[in-house]
One Martini backbone bead per residue (centre of mass of N, CA, C, O) as a GRO file, in nm:
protein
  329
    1UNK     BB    1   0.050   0.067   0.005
    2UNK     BB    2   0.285   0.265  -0.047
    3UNK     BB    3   0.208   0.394  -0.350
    4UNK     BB    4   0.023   0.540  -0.243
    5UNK     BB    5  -0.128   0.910  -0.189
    6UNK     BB    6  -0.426   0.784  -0.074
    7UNK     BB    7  -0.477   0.636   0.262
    8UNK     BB    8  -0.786   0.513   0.330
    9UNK     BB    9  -0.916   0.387   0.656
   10UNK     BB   10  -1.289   0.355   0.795
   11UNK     BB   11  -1.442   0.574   0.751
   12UNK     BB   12  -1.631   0.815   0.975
   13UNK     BB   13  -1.925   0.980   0.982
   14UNK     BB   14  -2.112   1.232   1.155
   15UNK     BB   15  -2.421   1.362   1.249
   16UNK     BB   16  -2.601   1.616   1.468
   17UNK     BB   17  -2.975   1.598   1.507
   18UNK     BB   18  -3.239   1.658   1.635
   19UNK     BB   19  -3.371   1.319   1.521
   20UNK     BB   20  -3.038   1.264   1.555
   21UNK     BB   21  -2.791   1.004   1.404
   22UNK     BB   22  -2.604   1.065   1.078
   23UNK     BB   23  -2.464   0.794   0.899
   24UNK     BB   24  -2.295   0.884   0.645
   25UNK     BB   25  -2.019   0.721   0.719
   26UNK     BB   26  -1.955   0.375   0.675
   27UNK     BB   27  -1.612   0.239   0.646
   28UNK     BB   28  -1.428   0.351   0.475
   29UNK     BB   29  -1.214   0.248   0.190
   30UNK     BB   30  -0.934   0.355  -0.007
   31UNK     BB   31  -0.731   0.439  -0.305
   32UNK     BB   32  -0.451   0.656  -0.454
   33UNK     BB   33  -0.281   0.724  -0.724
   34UNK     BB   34  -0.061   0.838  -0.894
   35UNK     BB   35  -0.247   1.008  -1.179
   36UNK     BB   36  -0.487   0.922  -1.106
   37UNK     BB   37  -0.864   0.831  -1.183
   38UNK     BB   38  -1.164   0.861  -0.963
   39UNK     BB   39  -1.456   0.751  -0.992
   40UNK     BB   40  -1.750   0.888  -0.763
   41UNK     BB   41  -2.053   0.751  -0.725
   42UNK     BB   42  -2.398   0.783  -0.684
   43UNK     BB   43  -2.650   0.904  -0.531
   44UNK     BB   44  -2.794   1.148  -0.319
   45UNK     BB   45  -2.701   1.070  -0.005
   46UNK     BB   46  -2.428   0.840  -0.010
   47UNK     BB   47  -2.132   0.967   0.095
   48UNK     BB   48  -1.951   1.104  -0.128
   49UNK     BB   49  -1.867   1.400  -0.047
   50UNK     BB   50  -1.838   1.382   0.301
   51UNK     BB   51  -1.560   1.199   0.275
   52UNK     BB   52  -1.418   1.433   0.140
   53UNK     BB   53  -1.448   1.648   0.353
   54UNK     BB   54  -1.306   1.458   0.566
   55UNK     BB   55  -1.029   1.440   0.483
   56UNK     BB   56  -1.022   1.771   0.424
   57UNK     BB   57  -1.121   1.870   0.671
   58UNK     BB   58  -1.462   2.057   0.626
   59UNK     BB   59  -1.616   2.000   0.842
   60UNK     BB   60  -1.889   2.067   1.056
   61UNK     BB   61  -1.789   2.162   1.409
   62UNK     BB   62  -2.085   2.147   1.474
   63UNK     BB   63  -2.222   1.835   1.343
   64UNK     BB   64  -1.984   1.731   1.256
   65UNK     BB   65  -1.802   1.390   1.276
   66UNK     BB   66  -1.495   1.228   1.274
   67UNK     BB   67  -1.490   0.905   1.441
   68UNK     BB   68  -1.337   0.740   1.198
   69UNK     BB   69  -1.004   0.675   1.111
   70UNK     BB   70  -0.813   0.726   0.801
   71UNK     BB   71  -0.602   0.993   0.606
   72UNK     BB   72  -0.341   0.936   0.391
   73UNK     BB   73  -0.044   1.141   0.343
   74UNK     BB   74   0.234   1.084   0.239
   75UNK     BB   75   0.227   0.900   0.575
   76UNK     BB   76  -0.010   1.120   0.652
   77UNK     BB   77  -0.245   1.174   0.878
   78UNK     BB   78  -0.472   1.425   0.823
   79UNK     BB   79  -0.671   1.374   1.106
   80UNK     BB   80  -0.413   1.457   1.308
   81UNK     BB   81  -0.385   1.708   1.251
   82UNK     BB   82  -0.324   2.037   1.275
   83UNK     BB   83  -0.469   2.294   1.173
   84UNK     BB   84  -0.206   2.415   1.022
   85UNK     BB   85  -0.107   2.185   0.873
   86UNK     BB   86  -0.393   2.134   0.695
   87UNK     BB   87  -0.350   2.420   0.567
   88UNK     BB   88  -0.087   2.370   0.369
   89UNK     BB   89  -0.249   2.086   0.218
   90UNK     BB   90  -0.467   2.282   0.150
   91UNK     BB   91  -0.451   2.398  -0.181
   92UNK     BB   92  -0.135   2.312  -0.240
   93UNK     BB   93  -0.181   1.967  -0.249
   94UNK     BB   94  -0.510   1.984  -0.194
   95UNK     BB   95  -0.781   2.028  -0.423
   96UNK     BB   96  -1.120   2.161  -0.481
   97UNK     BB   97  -1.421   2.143  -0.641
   98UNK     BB   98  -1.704   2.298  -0.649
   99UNK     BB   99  -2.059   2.267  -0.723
  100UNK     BB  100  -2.096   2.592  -0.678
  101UNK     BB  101  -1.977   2.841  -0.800
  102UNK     BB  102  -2.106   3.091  -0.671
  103UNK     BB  103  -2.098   3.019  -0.387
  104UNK     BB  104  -1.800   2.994  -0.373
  105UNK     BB  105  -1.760   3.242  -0.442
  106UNK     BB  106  -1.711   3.605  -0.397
  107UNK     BB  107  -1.914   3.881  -0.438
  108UNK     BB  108  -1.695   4.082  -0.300
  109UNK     BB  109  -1.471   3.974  -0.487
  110UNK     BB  110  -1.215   3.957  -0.698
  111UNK     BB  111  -1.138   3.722  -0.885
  112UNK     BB  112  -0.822   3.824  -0.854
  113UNK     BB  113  -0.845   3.835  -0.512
  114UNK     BB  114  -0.921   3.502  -0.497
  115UNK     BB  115  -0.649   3.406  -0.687
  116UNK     BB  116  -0.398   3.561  -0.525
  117UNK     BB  117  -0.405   3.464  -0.189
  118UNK     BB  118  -0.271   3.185  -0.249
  119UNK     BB  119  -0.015   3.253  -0.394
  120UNK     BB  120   0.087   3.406  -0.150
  121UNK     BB  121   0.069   3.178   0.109
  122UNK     BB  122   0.188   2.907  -0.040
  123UNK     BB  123   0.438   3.090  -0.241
  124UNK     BB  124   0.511   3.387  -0.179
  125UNK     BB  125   0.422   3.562  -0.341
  126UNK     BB  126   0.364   3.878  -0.490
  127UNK     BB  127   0.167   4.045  -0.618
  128UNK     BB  128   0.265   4.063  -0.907
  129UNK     BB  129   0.312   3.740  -0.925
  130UNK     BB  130   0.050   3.681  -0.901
  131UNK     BB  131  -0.118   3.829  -1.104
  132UNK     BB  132   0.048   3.690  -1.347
  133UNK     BB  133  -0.073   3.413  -1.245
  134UNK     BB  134  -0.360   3.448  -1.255
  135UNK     BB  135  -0.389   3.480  -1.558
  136UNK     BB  136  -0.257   3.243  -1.670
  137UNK     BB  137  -0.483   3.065  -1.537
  138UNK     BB  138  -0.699   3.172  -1.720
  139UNK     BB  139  -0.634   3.098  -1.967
  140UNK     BB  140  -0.542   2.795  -1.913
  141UNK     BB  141  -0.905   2.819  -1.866
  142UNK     BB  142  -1.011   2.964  -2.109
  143UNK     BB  143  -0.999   3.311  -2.056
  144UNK     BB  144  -1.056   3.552  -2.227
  145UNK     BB  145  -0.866   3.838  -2.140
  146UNK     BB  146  -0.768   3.801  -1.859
  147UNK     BB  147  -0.627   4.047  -1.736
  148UNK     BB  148  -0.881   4.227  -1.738
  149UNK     BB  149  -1.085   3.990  -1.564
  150UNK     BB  150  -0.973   4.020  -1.242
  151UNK     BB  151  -1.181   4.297  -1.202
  152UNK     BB  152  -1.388   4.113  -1.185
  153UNK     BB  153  -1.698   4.003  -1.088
  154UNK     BB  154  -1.877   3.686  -1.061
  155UNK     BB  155  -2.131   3.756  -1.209
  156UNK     BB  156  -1.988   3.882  -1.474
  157UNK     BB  157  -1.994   3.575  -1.503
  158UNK     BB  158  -2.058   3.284  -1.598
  159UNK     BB  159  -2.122   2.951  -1.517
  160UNK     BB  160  -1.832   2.864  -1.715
  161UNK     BB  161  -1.646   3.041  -1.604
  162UNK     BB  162  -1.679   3.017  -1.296
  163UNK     BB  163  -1.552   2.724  -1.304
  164UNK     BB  164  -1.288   2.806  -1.418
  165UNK     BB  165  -1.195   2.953  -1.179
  166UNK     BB  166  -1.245   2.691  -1.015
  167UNK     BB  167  -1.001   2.554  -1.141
  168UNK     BB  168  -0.781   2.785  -1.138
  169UNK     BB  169  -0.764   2.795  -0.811
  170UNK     BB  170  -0.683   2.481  -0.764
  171UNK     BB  171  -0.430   2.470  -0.945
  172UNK     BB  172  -0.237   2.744  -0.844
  173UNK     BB  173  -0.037   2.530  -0.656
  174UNK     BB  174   0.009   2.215  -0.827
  175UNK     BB  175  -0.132   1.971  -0.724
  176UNK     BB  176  -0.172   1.627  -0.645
  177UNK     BB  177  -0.501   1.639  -0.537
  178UNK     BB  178  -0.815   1.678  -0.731
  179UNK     BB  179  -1.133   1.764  -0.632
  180UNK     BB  180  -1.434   1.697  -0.781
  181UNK     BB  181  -1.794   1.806  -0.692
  182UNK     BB  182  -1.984   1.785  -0.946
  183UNK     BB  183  -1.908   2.064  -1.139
  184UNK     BB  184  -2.130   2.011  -1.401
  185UNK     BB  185  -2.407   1.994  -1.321
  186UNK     BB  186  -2.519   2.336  -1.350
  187UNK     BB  187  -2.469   2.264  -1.678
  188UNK     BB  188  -2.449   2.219  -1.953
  189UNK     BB  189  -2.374   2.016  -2.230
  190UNK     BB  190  -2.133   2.142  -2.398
  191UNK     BB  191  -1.993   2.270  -2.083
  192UNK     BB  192  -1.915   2.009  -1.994
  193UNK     BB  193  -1.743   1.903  -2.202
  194UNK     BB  194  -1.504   2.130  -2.200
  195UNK     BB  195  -1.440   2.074  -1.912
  196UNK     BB  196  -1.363   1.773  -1.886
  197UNK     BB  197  -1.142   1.839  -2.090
  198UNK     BB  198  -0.994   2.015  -1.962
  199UNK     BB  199  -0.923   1.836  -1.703
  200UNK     BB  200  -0.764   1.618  -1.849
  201UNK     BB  201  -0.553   1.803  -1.990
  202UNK     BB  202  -0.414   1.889  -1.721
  203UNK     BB  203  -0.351   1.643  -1.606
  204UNK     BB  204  -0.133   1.551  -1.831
  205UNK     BB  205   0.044   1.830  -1.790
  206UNK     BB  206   0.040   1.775  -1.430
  207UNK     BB  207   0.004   1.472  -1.319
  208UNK     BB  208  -0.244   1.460  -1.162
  209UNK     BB  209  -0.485   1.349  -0.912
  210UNK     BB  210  -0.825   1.214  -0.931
  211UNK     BB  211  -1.149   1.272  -0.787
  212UNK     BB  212  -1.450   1.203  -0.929
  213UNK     BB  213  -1.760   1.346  -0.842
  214UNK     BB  214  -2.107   1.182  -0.891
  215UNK     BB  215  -2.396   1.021  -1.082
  216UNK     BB  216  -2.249   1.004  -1.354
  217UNK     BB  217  -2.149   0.754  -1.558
  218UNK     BB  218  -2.058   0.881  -1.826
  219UNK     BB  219  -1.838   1.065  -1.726
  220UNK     BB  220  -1.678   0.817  -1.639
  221UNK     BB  221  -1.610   0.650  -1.916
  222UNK     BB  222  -1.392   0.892  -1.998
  223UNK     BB  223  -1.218   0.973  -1.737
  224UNK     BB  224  -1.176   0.678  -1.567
  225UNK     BB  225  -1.006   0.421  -1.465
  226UNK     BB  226  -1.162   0.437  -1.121
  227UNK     BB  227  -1.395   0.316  -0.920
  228UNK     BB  228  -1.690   0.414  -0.677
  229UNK     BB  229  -1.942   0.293  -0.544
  230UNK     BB  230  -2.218   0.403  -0.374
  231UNK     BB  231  -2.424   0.335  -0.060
  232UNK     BB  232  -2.520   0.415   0.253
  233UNK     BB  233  -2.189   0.496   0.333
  234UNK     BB  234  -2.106   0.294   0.115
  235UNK     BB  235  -1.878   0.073  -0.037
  236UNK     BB  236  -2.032  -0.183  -0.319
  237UNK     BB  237  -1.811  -0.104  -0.535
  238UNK     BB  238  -1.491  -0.202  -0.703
  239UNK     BB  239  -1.291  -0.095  -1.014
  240UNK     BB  240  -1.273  -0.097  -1.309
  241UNK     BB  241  -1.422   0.074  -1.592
  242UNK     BB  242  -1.438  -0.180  -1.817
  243UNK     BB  243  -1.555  -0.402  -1.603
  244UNK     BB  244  -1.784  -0.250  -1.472
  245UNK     BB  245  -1.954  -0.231  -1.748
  246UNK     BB  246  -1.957  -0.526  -1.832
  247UNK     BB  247  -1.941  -0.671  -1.483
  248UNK     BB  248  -2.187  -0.570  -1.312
  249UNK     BB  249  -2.198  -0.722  -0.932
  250UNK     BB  250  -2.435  -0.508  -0.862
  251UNK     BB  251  -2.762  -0.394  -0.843
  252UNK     BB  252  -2.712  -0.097  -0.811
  253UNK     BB  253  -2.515  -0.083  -1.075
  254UNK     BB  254  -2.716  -0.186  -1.278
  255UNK     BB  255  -2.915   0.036  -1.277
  256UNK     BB  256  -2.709   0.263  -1.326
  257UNK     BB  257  -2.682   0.148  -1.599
  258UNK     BB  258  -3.033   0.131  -1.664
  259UNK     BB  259  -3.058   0.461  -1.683
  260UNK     BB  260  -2.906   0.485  -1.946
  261UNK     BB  261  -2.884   0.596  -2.220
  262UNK     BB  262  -2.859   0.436  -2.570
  263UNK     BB  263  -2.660   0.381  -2.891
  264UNK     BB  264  -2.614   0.023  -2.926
  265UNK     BB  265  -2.873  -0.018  -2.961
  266UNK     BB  266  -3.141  -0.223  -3.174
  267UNK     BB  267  -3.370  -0.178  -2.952
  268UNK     BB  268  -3.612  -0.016  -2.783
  269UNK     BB  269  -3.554   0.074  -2.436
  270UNK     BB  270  -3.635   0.093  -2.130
  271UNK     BB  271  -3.565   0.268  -1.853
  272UNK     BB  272  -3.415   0.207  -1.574
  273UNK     BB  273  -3.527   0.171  -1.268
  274UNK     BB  274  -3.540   0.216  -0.889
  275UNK     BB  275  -3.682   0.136  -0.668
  276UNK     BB  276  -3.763   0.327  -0.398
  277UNK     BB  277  -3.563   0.436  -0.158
  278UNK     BB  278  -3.321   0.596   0.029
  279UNK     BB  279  -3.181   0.558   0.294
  280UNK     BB  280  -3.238   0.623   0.665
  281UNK     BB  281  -2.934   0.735   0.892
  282UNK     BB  282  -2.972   0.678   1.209
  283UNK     BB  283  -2.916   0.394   1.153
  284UNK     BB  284  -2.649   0.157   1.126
  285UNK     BB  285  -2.612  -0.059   0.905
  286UNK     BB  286  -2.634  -0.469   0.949
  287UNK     BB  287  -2.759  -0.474   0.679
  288UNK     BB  288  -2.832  -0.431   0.394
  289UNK     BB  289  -2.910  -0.133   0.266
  290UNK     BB  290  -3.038  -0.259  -0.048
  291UNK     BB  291  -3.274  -0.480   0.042
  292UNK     BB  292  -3.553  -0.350   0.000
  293UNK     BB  293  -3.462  -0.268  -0.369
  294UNK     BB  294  -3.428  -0.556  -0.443
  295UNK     BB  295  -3.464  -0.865  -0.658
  296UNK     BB  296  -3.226  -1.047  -0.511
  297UNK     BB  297  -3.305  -1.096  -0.251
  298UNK     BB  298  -3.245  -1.258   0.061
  299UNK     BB  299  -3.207  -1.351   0.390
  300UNK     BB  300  -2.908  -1.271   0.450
  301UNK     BB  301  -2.936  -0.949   0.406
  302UNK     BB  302  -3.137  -0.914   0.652
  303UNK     BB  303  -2.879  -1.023   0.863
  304UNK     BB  304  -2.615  -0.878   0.681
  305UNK     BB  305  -2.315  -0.680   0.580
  306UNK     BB  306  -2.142  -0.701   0.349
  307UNK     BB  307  -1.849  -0.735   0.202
  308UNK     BB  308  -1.599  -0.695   0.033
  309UNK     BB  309  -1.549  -0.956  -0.253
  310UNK     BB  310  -1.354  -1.070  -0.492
  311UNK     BB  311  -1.437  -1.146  -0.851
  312UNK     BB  312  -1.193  -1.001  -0.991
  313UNK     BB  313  -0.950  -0.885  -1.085
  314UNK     BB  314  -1.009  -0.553  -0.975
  315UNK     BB  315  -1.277  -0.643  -0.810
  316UNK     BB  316  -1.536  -0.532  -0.606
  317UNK     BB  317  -1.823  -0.696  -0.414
  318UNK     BB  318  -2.116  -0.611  -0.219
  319UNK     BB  319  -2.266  -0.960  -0.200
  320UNK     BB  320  -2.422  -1.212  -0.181
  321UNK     BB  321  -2.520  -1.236  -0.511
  322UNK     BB  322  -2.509  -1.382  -0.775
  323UNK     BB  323  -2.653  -1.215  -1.064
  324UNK     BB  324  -2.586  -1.431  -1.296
  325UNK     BB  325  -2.773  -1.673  -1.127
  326UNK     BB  326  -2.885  -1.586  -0.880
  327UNK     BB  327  -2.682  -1.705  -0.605
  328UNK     BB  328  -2.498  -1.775  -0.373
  329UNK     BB  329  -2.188  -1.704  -0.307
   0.00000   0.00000   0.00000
């Protein structure tokens, strides 16, 4: 496990709610190797966000608080360090793209100085090579006239423009890893598309790696080496991109991939739903989480909550049933 950049062990995060404790990410374990794109699925409310919040102490406590789990990076553990010393690490060697550009920028700050503000905490630079330093990033995620929009403030600017202001701000440090929090959701869909590209490109030219949190599937197959499905709090099924398209090993992964539309059919068929709703996180699940709305359940479901447990080389699925037989594992 040496090789890897950011190595999570248990990972567990709760809020604390007028109606209860809410068990939010219930034992997430997984790695990052350096330069690779990890992305990461689920519908809203699965634990996708929150765990990446939880890695870069970014929770709000109270009333969030994470209460077990470990989360390496380069040797040192994330969770253990003291406020002054996460600091050094966020922004700099780990940066997050969060998903409502309008909300992130500060609407009474100068896109300029929101963007040189890190340039000069982290890298020591003066006014002067922050600002040209600024612009440059502006440029480099296509922002054109870039020095003379420093001087804009974020209204001024579109959604997608806006998108790319906060990728070039992730980016101003030279980060080693990159998280994405769903960034193109409200994005039409060419501007998906434009920033996708940005992101991939710059992947390759800065070598760093990412994490790309999603709910889209579709992003994740042209985007993605390896994949992380999560549900109820729980990583679910953990892939390669091309196995996992191929022989998704999990019910909920199968829905997740039946309600994509397709062009490589050749009879129109209707898009698969998933019946009933995700679970409600105040009591910690000891059964599958997702037995409620499975066609598969059978009884040892309702009393034991699978291991992830390999089916295939860098392939694991927690699930007690082989989907291809139907019968238990």
């Amino acid at each position: 496990m040496s090789d890897l950049l950011l190595d999570v062990q248990g990972l567990e995060t709760q809020f604390r709610t007028p109606d209860g404790i809410v068990h939010a990410v219930n034992g997430v374990s997984f790695g990052l190797k350096e330069g690779e794109t990890l992305g990461v699925v689920g519908e809203s409310g699965c634990g996708k966000s929150v765990t990446m919040l939880s890695v870069l102490r970014l929770i709000a406590s109270p009333p969030g608080k994470v209460v077990a789990g470990k989360a390496f990076y380069r040797g040192q553990d994330l969770l253990q360090m003291s406020d002054e010393e996460i600091r050094h690490i966020r922004g700099a060697q780990m940066a997050m793209i969060f998903q409502d550009p309008m909300t992130s920028l500060n609407p009474v700050m100068t896109i300029g100085r929101q963007l040189i503000e890190p340039l000069m905490l982290h890298l020591g630079m003066n006014k002067d090579q922050a600002n040209a330093r600024a612009a440059e990033l502006l440029e480099m995620v296509g922002i054109p006239h870039a020095s003379e929009r420093l001087s804009d403030y974020p209204h001024q600017y579109s959604g997608g423009m806006r998108q790319r202001v906060m990728i070039a701000m992730a980016l101003s440090c030279n980060p080693q890893i990159l998280i994405a929090d769903e960034p193109t959701t409200a994005l039409d869909v060419t501007i998906q598309a434009q920033i996708i590209e940005l992101v991939k490109r710059l992947r390759d030219e800065l070598g760093m790696a990412i994490i790309w949190i999603t709910h889209d599937l579709g992003i994740v197959a042209g985007l993605a080496q390896r994949v992380l499905v999560m549900y109820g709090g729980f990583i679910i099924e953990e892939s390669q991109v091309i196995d996992l398209y191929a022989n998704p090993s999990h019910p909920y992964t199968i829905g997740l991939l039946g309600s994509l539309p397709r062009l490589d059919e050749i009879e129109r068929q209707r898009l698969f739903s998933i019946e009933g709703m995700p679970p409600v996180l105040y009591n910690k699940p000891t059964a599958c989480p997702f037995a409620p709305r499975c066609k598969w359940v059978m009884d040892r479901c309702w009393q034991e909550n699978p291991a992830l447990t390999e089916v295939s080389p860098e392939h694991r699925v927690a699930c007690w049933v082989d989907v291809k037989t139907g019968k238990a594992r």
